[in-house]
C-alpha positions as CSV (number, residue, x, y, z in Angstrom):
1,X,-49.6,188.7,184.1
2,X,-50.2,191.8,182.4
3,X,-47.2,190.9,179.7
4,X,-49.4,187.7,179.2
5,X,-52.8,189.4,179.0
6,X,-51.1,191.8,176.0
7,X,-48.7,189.4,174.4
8,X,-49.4,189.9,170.2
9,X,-51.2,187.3,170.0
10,X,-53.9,187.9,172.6
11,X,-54.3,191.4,171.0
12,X,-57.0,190.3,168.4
13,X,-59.1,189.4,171.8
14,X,-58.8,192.5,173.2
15,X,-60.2,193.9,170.0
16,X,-62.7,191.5,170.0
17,X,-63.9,191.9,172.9
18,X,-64.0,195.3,172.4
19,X,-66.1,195.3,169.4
20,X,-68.4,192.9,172.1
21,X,-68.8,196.0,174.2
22,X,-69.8,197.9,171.9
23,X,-72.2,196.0,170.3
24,X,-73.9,195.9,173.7
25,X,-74.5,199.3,173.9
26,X,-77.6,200.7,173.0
27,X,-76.3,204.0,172.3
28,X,-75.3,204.8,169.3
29,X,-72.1,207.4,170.7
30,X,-70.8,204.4,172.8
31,X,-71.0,201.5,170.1
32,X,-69.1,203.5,167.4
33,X,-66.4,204.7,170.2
34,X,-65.5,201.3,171.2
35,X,-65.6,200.2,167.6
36,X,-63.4,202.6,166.9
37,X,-60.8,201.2,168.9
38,X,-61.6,197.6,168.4
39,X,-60.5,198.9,165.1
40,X,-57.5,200.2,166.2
41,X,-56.3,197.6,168.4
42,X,-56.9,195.9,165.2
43,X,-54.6,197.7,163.1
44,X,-52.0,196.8,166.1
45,X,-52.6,192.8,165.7
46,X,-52.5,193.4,161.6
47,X,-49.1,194.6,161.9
48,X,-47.3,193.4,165.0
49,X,-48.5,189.7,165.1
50,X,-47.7,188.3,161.9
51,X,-44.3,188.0,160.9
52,X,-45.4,190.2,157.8
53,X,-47.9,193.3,158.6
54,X,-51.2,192.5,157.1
55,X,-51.9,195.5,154.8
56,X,-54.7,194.7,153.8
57,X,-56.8,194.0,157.1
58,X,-54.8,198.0,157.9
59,X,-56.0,199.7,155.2
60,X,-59.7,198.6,155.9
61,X,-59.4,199.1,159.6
62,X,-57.9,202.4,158.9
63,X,-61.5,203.2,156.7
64,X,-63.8,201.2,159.0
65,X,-61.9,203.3,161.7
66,X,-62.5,206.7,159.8
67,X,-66.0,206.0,158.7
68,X,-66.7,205.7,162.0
69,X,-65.3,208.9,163.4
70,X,-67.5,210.7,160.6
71,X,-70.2,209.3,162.2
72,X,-69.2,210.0,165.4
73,X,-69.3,213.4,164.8
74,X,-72.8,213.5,162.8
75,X,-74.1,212.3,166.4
76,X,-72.1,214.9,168.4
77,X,-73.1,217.3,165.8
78,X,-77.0,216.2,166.2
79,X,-77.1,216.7,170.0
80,X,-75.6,219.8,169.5
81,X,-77.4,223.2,169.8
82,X,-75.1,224.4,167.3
83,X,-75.7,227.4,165.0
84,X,-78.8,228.5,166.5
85,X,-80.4,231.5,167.4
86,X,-81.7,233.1,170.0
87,X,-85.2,232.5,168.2
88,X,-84.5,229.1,167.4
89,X,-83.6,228.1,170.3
90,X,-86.7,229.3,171.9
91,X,-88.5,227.2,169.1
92,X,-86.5,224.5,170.1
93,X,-87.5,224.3,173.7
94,X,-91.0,224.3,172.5
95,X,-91.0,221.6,170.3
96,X,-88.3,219.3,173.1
97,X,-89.0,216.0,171.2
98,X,-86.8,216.9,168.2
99,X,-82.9,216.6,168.8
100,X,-81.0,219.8,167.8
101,X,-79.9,218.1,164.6
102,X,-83.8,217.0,163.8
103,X,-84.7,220.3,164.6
104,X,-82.2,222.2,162.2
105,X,-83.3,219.8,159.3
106,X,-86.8,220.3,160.2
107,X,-86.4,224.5,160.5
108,X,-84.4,224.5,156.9
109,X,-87.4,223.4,155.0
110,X,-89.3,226.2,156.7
111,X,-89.5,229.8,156.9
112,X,-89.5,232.5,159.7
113,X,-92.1,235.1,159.0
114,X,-93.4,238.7,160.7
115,X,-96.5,240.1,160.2
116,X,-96.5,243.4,158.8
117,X,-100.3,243.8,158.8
118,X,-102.8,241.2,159.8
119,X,-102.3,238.1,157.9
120,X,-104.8,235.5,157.0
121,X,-102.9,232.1,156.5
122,X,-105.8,229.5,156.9
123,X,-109.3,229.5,155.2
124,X,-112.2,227.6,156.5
125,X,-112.9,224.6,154.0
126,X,-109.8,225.5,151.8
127,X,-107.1,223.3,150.9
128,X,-104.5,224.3,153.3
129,X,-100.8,224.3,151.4
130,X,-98.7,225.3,154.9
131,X,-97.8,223.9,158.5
132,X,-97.4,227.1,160.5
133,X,-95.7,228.0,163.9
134,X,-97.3,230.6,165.7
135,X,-94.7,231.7,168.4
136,X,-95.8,235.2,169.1
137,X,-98.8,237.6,168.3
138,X,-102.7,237.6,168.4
139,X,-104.2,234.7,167.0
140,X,-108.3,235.2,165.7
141,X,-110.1,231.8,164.7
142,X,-113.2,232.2,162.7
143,X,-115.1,228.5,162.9
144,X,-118.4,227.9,161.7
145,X,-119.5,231.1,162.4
146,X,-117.7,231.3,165.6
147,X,-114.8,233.5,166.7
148,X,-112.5,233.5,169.7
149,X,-109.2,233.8,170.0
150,X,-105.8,231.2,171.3
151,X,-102.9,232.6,172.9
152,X,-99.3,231.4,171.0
153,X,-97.0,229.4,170.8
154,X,-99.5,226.8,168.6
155,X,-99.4,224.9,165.6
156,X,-102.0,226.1,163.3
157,X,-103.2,223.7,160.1
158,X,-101.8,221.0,161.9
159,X,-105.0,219.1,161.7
160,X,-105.4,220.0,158.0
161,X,-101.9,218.5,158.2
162,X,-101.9,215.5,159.7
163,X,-104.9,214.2,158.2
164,X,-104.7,216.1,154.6
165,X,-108.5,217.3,154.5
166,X,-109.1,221.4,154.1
167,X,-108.5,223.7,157.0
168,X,-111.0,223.6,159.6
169,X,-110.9,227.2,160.7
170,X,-110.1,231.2,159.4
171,X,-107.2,232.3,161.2
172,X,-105.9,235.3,161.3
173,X,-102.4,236.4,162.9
174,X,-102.6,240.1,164.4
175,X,-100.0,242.8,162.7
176,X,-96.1,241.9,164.6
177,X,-96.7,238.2,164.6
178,X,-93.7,235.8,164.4
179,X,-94.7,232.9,162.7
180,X,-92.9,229.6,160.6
181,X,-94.2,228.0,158.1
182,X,-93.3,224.5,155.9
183,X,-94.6,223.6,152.5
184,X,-96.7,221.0,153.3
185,X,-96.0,218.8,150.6
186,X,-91.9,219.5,150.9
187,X,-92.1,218.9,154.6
188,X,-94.1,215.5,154.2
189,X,-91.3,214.2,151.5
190,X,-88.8,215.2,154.3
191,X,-90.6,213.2,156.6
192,X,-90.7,209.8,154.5
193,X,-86.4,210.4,154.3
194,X,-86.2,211.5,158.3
195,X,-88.3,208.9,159.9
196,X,-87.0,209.7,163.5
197,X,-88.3,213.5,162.2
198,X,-91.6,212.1,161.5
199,X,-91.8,210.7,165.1
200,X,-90.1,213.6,167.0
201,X,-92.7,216.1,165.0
202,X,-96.0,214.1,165.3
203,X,-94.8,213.6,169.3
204,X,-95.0,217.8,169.0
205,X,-98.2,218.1,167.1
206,X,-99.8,215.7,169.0
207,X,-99.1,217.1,172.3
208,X,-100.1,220.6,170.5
209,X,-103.2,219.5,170.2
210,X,-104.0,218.0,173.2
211,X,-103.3,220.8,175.0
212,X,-105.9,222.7,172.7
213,X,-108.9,220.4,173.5
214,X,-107.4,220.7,177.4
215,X,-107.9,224.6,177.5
216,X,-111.4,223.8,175.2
C-alpha cells in the first residue's frame, strides 16, 4: 500500500497536496514550511519520474525552495526578541502590539535620550517636530494656564502627532528622565512603507490615550 501511495508517479500529488496545506494556513510560518517541502518533494518528481531529470523545473524549485527559507527566517527573526536590551525590552512590553521585528524597525528611527537638566520638549501652540516616549522621570504639563503633573511611561505629542496640528500642552521632563524620541516626519514616511507598523503603533497610541482621559 504504502509502495503504491509513493510510487514516482504519485509523488507530484504528494507535493501537491502539500502546497494545498499550506495554502490553508493562515499563518504565514506554516504556509512557507509546507511550501518548502512541496517544493522539495518537487525536486524528487523533477528528477526521479521522468526518464530524463527535469532541470529546469530543479533549478526553480531549488530557488522557490530557497526564497522561501529567507523568508522563513525574516518571520522567525520578527518574533524574535533578538538583540535587545534590557531597556528595550521594557519598552517593548509597553508598547505589546508591535512584534519584536516591528518594534526594532520602529526604535531605529528613534532615539534614546537622558535628561541632564530639565528639558522642555513640547511648546503649547508650536509646531511640534517629535513623537516622544516618556519611560521614566517627572513629567510637568503647562495647558492653558494650567499645570499638573502625569506619571510615565506616556506618549507625549502624540496628539500633535496623530492629527498634525501644534502641540497642545508645555511639557517639561524633570532632570534624569529617560525618554525616546522619532522625527515626526521620518517616522510617518516609515509608517507609509511598514503598514502593519502603522497599525501596531496607532493600536499603542491609541490605548495611550485612552488611559489619559481614564485617569482625567
Amino acid at each position: 500500500m504504502l509502495d503504491d501511495v509513493f510510487a514516482k508517479e504519485n509523488i507530484v500529488h504528494i507535493g501537491a497536496f502539500l502546497y494545498l496545506a499550506g495554502f490553508l494556513c493562515r499563518d504565514q510560518l506554516l504556509l512557507r514550511a509546507f511550501v518548502v517541502v512541496g517544493d522539495v518533494v518537487y525536486i524528487l518528481y523533477f528528477y526521479l519520474a521522468p526518464e530524463q531529470p527535469l532541470w529546469g523545473g530543479i533549478f526553480w524549485s531549488i530557488v522557490f525552495t530557497l526564497a522561501n527559507v529567507v523568508m522563513i527566517a525574516r518571520i522567525v527573526a520578527d518574533r524574535t526578541p533578538l538583540r535587545m536590551s534590557e531597556e528595550d525590552r521594557r519598552l517593548h512590553g509597553l508598547l505589546d502590539a508591535l512584534t519584536p521585528g516591528e518594534f526594532r524597525r520602529l526604535m531605529r528611527a528613534g532615539s534614546w535620550h537622558r535628561a541632564g537638566g530639565p528639558v522642555t520638549i513640547t511648546h503649547e501652540n508650536q509646531p511640534l517636530g517629535r513623537l516622544t516616549y516618556v519611560l521614566d522621570g517627572g513629567i510637568a504639563i503647562d495647558k492653558a494656564g494650567h499645570s499638573f503633573t502625569v506619571e510615565p511611561p506616556t506618549f507625549i505629542g502624540e496628539v500633535a502627532f496623530l492629527t498634525d496640528r501644534p502641540a497642545t500642552a508645555t511639557v517639561t521632563l524633570s532632570p534624569g528622565a529617560r525618554y525616546v524620541t522619532w522625527d515626526m516626519g521620518r517616522l510617518r514616511r516609515l509608517l507609509v512603507r511598514e503598514p502593519s507598523l502603522r497599525i501596531g503603533l496607532g493600536a499603542a497610541l491609541n490605548r495611550d490615550m485612552a488611559e489619559k482621559v481614564a485617569k482625567a
